[in-house]
C-alpha positions in Angstrom: -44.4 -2.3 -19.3 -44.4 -0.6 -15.7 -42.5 -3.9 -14.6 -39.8 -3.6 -16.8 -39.3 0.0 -15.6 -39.2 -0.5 -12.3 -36.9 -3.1 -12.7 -34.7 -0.8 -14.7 -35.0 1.8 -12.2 -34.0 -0.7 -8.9 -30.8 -2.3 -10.7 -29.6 1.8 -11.4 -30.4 2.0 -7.6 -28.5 -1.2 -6.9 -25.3 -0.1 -9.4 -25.1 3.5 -7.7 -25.3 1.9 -4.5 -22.1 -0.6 -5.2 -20.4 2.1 -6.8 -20.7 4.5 -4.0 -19.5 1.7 -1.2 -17.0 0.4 -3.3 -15.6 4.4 -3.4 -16.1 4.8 0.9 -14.1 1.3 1.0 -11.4 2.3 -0.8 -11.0 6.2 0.8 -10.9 4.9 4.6 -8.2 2.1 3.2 -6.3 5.1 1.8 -6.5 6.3 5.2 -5.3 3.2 6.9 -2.4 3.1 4.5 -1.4 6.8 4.9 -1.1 6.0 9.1 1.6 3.4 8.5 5.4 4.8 8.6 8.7 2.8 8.2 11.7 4.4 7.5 14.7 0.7 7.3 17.8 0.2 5.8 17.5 -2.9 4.2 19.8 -5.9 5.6 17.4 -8.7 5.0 14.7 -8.1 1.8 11.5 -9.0 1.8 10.8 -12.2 0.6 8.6 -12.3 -3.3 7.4 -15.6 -3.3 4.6 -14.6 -0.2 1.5 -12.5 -2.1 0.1 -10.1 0.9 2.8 -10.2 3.6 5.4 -7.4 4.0 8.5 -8.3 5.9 11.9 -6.6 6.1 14.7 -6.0 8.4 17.4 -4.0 9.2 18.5 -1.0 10.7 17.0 2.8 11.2 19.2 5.2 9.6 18.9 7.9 12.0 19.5 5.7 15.6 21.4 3.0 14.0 19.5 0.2 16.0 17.7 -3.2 14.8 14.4 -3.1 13.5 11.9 -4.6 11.0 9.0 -3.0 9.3 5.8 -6.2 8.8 3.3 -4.9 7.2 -0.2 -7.0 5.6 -1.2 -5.3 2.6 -0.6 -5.7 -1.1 0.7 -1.8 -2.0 4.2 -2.3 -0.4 4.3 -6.1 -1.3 3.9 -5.0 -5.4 7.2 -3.7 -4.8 9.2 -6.5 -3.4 11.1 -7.4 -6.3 12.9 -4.1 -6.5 14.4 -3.8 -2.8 17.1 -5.3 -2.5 19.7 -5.2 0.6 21.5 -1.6 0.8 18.3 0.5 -0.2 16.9 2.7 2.4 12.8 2.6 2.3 10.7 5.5 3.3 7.3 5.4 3.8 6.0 8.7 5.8 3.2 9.0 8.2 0.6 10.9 6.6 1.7 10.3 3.0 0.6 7.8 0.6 4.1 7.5 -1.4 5.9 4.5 -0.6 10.1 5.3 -1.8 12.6 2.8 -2.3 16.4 4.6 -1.7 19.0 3.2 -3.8 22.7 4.3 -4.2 21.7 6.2 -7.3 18.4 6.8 -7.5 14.9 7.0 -5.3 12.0 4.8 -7.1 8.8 6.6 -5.3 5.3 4.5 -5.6 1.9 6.4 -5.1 -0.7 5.1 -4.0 -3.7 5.3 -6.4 -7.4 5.1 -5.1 
């Protein structure tokens, strides 16, 4: 009997212990994410047919030059299929929203732990 409760007792240690890590992991990637800014109007969109990779270009809205926001992560690349070229995307340093701008309305994406 004392074998089966011990055993019992080690896989709750062993569950906590995943559950726990699992709940660190995702926090300091919330963190990651929230450090990551691009604020681009849209000229070329991001292409949907890649699963983690990020890539737009176009212009800041404030200066008016070139840029391109390349990001790695699957968040902003859920997203893909609703930017097309004209929206404006915002995504703030600090925050964990990720907004797509379009002529007549904002579509704003939070990021959920």
């Amino acid at each position: 009997m004392k074998p089966k409760i011990s055993l019992i007792v080690c896989l709750v240690f062993v569950l906590i212990f995943f559950i726990f890590t699992n709940r660190i992991d995702k926090q300091s990637f919330a963190k990651k994410l929230a450090e990551e800014e691009c604020i681009i109007v849209v000229e070329i969109p991001p292409l949907s047919y890649t699963s983690v990779t990020f890539r737009t270009k176009g212009y800041d809205p404030l200066t008016k030059k070139p840029c391109e926001c390349k990001h790695y992560n699957r968040w902003w690349s859920s997203y893909k299929n609703e930017i097309v070229a004209g929206d404006t995307i915002v995504k703030k340093k600090g925050e964990l929203v990720f907004s797509i701008h379009k002529k007549d309305s904002i579509i704003s994406h939070r990021y959920k732990l």
